[in-house]
Biopython code that builds the backbone (N, CA, C, O; Angstrom):
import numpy as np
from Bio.PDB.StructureBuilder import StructureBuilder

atoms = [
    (1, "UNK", "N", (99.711, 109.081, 72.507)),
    (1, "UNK", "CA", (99.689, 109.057, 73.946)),
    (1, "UNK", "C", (99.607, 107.597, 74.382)),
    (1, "UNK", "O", (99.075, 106.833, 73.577)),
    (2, "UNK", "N", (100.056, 107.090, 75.540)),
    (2, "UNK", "CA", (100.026, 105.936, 76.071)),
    (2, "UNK", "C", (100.121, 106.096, 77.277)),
    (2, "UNK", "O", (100.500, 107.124, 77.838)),
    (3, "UNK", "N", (99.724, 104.914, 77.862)),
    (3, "UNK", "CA", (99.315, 104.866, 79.292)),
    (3, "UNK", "C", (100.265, 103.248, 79.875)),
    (3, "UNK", "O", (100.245, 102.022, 79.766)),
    (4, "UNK", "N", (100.737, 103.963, 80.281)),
    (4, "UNK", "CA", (101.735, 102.950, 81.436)),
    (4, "UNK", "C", (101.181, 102.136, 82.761)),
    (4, "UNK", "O", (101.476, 102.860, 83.712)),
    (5, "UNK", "N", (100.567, 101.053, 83.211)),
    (5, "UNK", "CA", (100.021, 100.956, 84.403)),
    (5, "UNK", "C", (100.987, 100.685, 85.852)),
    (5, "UNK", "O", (100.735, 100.802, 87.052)),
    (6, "UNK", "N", (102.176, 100.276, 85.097)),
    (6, "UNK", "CA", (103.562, 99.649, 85.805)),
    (6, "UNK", "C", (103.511, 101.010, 87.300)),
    (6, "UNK", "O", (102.962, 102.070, 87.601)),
    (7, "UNK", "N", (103.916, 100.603, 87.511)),
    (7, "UNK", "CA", (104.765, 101.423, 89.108)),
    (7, "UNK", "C", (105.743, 101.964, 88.510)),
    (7, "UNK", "O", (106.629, 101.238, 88.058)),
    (8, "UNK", "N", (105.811, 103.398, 88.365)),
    (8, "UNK", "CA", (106.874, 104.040, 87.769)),
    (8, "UNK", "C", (108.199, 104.721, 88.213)),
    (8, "UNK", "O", (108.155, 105.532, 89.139)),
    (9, "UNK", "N", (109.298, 104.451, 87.639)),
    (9, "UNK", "CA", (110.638, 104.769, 88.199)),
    (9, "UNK", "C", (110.513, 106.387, 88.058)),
    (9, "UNK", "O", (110.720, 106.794, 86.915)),
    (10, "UNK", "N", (110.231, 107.296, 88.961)),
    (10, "UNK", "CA", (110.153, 109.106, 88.921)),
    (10, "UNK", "C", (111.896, 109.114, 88.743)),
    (10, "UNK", "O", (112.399, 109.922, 87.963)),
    (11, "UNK", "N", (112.438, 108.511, 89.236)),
    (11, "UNK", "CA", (114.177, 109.071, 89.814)),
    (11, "UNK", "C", (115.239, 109.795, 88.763)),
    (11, "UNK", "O", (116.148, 110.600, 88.970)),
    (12, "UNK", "N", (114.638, 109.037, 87.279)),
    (12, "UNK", "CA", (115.419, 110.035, 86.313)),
    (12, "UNK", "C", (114.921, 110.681, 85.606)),
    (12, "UNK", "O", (115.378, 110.850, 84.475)),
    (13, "UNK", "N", (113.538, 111.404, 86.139)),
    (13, "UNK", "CA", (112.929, 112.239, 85.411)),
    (13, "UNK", "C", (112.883, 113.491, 86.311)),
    (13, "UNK", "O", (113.140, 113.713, 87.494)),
    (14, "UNK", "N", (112.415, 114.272, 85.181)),
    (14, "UNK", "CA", (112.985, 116.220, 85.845)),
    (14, "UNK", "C", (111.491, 116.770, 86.076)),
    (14, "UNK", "O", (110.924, 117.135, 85.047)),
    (15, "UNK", "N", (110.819, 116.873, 87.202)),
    (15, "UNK", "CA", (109.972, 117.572, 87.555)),
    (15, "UNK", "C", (109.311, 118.938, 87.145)),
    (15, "UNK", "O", (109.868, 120.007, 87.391)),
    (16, "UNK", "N", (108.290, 118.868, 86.608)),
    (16, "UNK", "CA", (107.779, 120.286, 86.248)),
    (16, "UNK", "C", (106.827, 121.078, 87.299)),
    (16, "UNK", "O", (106.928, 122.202, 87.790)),
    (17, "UNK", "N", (105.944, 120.133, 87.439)),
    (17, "UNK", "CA", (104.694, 120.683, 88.622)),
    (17, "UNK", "C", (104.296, 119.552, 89.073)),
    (17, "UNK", "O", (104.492, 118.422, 88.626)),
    (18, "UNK", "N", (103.321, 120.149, 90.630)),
    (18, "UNK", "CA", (103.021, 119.064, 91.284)),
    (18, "UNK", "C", (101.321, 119.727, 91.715)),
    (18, "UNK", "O", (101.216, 120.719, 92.436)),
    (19, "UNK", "N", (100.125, 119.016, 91.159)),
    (19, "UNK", "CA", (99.183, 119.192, 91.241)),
    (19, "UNK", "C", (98.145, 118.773, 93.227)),
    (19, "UNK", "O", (97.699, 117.857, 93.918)),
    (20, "UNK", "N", (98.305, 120.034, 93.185)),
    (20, "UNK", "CA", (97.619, 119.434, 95.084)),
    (20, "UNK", "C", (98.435, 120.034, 95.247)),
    (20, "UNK", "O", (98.614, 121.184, 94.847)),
    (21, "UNK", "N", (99.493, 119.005, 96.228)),
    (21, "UNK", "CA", (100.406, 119.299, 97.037)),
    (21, "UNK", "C", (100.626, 120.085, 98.419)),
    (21, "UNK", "O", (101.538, 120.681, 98.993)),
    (22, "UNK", "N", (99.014, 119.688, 98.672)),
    (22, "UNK", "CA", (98.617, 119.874, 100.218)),
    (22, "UNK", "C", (98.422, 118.876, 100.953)),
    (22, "UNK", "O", (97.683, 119.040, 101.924)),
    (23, "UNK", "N", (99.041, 117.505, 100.706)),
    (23, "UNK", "CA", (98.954, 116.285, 101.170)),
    (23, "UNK", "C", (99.982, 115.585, 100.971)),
    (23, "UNK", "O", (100.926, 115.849, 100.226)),
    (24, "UNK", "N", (99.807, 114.546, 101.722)),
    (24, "UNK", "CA", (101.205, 113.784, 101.228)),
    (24, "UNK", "C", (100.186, 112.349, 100.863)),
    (24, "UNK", "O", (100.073, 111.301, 101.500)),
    (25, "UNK", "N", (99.617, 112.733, 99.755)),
    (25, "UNK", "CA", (98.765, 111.275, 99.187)),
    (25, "UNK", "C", (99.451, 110.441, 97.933)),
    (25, "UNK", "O", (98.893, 109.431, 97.506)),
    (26, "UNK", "N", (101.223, 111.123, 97.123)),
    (26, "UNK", "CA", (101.247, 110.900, 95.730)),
    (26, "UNK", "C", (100.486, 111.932, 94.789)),
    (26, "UNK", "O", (100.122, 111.654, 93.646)),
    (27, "UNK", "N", (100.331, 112.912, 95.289)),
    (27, "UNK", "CA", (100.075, 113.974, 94.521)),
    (27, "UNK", "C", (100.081, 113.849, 92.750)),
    (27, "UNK", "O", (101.156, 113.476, 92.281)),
    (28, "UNK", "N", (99.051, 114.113, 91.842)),
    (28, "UNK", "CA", (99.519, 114.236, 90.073)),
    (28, "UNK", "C", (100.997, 115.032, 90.290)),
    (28, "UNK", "O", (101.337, 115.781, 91.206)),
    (29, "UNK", "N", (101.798, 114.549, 89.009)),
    (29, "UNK", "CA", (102.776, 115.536, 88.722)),
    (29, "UNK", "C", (103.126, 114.958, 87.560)),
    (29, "UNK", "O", (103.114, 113.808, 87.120)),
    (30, "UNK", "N", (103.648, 116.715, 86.904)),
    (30, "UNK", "CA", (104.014, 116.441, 85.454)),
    (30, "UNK", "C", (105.665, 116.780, 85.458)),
    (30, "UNK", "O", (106.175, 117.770, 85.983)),
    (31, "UNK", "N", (106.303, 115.809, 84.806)),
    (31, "UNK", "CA", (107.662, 115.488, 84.596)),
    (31, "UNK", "C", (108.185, 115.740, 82.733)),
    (31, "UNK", "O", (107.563, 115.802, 81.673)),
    (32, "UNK", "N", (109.416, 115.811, 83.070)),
    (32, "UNK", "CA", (109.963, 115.758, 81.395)),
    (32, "UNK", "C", (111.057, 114.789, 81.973)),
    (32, "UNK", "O", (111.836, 114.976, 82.907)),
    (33, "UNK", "N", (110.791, 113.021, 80.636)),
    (33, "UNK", "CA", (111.558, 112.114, 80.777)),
    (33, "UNK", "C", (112.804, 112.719, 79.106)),
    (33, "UNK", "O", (112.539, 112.427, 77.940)),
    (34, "UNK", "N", (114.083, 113.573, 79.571)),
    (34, "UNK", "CA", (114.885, 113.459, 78.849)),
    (34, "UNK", "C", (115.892, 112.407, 77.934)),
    (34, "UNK", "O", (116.799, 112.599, 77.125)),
    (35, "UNK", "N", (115.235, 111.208, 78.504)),
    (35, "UNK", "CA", (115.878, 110.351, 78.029)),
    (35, "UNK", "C", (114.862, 109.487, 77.201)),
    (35, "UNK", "O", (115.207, 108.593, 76.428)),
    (36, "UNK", "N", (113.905, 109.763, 77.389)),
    (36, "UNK", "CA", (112.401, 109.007, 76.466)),
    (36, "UNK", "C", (112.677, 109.601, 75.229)),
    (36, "UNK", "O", (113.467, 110.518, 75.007)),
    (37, "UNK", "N", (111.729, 108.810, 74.195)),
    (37, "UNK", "CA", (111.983, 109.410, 72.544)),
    (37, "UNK", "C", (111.273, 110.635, 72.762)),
    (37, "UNK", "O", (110.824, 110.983, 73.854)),
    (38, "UNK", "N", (111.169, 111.391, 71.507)),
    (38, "UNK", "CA", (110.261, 112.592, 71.163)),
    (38, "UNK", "C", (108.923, 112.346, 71.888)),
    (38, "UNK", "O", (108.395, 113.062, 72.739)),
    (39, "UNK", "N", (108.412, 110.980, 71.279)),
    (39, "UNK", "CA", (106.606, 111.051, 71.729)),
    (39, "UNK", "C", (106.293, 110.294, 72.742)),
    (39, "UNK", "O", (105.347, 109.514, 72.629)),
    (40, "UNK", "N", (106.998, 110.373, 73.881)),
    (40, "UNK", "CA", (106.930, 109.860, 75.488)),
    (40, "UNK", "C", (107.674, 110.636, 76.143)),
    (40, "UNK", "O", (107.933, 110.282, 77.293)),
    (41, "UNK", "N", (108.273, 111.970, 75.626)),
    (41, "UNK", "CA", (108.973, 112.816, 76.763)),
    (41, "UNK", "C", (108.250, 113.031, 77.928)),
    (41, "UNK", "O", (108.619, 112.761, 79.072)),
    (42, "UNK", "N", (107.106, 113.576, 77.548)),
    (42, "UNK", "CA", (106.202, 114.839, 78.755)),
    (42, "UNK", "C", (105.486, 113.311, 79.290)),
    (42, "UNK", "O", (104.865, 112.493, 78.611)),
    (43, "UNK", "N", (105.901, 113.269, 81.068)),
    (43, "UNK", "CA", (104.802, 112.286, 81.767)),
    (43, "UNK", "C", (104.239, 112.549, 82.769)),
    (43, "UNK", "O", (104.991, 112.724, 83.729)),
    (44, "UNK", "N", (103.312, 112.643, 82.931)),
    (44, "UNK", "CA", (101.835, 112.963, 83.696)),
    (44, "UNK", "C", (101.463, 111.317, 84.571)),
    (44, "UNK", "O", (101.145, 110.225, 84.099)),
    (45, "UNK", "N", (101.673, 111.760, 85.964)),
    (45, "UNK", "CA", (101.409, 110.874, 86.684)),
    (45, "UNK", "C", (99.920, 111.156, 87.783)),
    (45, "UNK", "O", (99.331, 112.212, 88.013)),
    (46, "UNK", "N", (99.699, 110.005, 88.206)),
    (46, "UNK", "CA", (98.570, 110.245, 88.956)),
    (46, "UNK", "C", (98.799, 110.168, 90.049)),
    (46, "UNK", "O", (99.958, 110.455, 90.350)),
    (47, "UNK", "N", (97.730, 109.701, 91.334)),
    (47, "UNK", "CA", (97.749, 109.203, 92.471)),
    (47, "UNK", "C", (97.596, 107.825, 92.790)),
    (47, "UNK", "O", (97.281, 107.436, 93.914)),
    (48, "UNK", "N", (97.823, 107.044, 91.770)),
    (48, "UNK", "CA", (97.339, 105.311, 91.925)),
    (48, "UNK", "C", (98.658, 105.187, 91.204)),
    (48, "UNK", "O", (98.805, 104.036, 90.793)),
    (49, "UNK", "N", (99.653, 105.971, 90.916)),
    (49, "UNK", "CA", (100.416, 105.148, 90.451)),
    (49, "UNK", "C", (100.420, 104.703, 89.199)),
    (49, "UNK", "O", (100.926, 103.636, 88.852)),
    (50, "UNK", "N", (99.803, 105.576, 88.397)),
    (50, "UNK", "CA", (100.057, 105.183, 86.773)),
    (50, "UNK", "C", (100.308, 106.288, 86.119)),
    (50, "UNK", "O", (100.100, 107.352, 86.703)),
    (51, "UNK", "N", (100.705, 106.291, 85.048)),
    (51, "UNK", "CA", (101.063, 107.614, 84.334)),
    (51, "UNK", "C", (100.801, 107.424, 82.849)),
    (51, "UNK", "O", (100.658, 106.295, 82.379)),
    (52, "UNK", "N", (100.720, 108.820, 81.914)),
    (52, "UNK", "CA", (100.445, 108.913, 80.477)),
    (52, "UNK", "C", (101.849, 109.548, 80.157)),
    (52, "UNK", "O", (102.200, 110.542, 80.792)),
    (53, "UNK", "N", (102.511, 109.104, 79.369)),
    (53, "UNK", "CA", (103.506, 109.708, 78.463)),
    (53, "UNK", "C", (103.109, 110.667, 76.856)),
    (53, "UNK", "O", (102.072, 110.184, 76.400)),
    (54, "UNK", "N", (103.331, 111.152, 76.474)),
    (54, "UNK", "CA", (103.227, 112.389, 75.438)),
    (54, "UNK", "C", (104.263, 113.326, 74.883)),
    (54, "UNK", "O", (105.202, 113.845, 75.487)),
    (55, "UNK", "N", (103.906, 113.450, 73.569)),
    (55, "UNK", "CA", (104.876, 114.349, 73.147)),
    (55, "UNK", "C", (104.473, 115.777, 73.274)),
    (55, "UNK", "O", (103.314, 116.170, 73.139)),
    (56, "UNK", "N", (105.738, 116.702, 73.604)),
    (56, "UNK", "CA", (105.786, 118.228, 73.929)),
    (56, "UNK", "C", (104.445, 118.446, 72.787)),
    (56, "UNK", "O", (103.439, 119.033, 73.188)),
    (57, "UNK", "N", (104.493, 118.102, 71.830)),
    (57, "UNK", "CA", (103.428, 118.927, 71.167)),
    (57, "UNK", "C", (102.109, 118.900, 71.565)),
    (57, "UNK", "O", (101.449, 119.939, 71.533)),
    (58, "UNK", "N", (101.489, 117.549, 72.044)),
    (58, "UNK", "CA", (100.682, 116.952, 72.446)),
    (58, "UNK", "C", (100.399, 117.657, 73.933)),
    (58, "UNK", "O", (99.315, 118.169, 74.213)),
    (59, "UNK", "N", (101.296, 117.617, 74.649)),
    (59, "UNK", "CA", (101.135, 118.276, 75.488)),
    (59, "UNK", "C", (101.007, 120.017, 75.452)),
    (59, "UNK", "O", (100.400, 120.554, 76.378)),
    (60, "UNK", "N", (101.461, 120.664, 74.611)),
    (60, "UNK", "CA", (101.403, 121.749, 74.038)),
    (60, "UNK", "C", (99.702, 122.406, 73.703)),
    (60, "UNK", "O", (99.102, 123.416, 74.072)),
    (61, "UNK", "N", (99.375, 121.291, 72.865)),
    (61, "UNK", "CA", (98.092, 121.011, 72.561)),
    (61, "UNK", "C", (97.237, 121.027, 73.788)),
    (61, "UNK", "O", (96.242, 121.745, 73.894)),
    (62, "UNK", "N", (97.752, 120.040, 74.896)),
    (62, "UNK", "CA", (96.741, 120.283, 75.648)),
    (62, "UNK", "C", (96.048, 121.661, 76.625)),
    (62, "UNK", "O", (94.945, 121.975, 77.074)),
    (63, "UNK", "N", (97.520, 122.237, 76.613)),
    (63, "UNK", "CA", (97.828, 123.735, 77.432)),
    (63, "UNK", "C", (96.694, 124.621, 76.534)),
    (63, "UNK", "O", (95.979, 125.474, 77.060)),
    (64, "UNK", "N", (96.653, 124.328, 75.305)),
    (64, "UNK", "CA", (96.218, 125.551, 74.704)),
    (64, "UNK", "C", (94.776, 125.402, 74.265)),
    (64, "UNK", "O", (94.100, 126.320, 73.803)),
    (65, "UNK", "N", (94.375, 124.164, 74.455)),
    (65, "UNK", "CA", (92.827, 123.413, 74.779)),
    (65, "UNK", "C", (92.440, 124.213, 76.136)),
    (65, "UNK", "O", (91.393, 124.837, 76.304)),
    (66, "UNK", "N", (93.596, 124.056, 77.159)),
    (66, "UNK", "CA", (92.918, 124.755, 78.404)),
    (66, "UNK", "C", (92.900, 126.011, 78.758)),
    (66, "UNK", "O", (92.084, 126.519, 79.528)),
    (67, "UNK", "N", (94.440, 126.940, 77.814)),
    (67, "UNK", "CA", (93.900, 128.137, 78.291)),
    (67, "UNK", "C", (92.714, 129.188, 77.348)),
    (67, "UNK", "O", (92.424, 130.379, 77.454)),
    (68, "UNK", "N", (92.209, 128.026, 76.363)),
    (68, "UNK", "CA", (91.272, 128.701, 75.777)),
    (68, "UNK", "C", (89.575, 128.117, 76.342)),
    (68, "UNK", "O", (88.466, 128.190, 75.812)),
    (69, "UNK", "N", (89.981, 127.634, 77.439)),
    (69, "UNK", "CA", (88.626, 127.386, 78.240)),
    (69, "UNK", "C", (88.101, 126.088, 77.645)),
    (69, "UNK", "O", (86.882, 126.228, 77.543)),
    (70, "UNK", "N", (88.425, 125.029, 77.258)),
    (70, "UNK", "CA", (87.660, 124.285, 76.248)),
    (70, "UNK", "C", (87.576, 122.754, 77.236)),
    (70, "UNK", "O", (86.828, 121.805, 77.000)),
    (71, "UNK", "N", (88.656, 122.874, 78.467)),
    (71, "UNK", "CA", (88.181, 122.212, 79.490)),
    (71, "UNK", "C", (88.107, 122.346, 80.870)),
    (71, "UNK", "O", (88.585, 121.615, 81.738)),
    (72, "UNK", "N", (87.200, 123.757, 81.012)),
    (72, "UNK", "CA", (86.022, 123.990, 82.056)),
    (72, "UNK", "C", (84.999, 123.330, 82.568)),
    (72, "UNK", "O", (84.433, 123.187, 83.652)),
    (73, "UNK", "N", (84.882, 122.764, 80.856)),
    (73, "UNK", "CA", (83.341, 122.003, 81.895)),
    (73, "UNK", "C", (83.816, 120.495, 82.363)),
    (73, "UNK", "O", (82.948, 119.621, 82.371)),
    (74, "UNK", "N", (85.224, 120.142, 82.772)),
    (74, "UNK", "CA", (85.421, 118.776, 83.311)),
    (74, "UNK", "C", (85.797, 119.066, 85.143)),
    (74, "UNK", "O", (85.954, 118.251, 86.052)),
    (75, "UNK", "N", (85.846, 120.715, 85.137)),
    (75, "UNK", "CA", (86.076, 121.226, 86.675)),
    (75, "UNK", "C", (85.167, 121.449, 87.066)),
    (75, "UNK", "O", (84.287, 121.626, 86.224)),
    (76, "UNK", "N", (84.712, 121.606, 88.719)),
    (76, "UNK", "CA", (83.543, 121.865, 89.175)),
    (76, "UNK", "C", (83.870, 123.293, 89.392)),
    (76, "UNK", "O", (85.023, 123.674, 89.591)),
    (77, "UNK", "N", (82.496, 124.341, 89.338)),
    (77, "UNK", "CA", (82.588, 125.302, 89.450)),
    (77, "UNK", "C", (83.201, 126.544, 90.568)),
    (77, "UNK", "O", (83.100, 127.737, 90.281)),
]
sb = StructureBuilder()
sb.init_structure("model")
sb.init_model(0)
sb.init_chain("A")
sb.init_seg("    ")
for serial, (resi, resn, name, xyz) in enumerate(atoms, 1):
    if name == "N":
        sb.init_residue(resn, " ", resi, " ")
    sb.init_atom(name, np.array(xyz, "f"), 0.0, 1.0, " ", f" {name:<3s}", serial, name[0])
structure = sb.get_structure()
């Protein structure tokens, strides 16, 4: 995983979800960069403008960390 701090070009990447999106603040959103290698496809952006790149598996990994509850306790109740 790596973390990008740059101001990031969204324009040739393919949108998956957009976290919020009851504001117009820059909302998180997770993208697939098709043109990135294997282990920077999946990128996860924030609201300041920085983003983490990851590979599908990694990201895979993380889905299945969460739908087995294992990060609950970083949400408020």
């Amino acid at each position: 995983m790596t973390l990008d701090a740059q101001v990031p070009d969204l324009t040739s990447l393919e949108p998956v979800a957009t976290f919020c999106g009851n504001c117009d603040c820059g909302c998180p959103q997770l993208f697939v960069d098709p043109s990135a290698s294997e282990d920077r496809r999946i990128v996860l952006t924030d609201d300041f403008g920085q983003r983490v790149q990851m590979s599908a598996t990694q990201f895979a990994d993380l889905v299945t960390e969460a739908k087995a509850g294992r990060l609950d306790a970083v949400t408020p109740a």
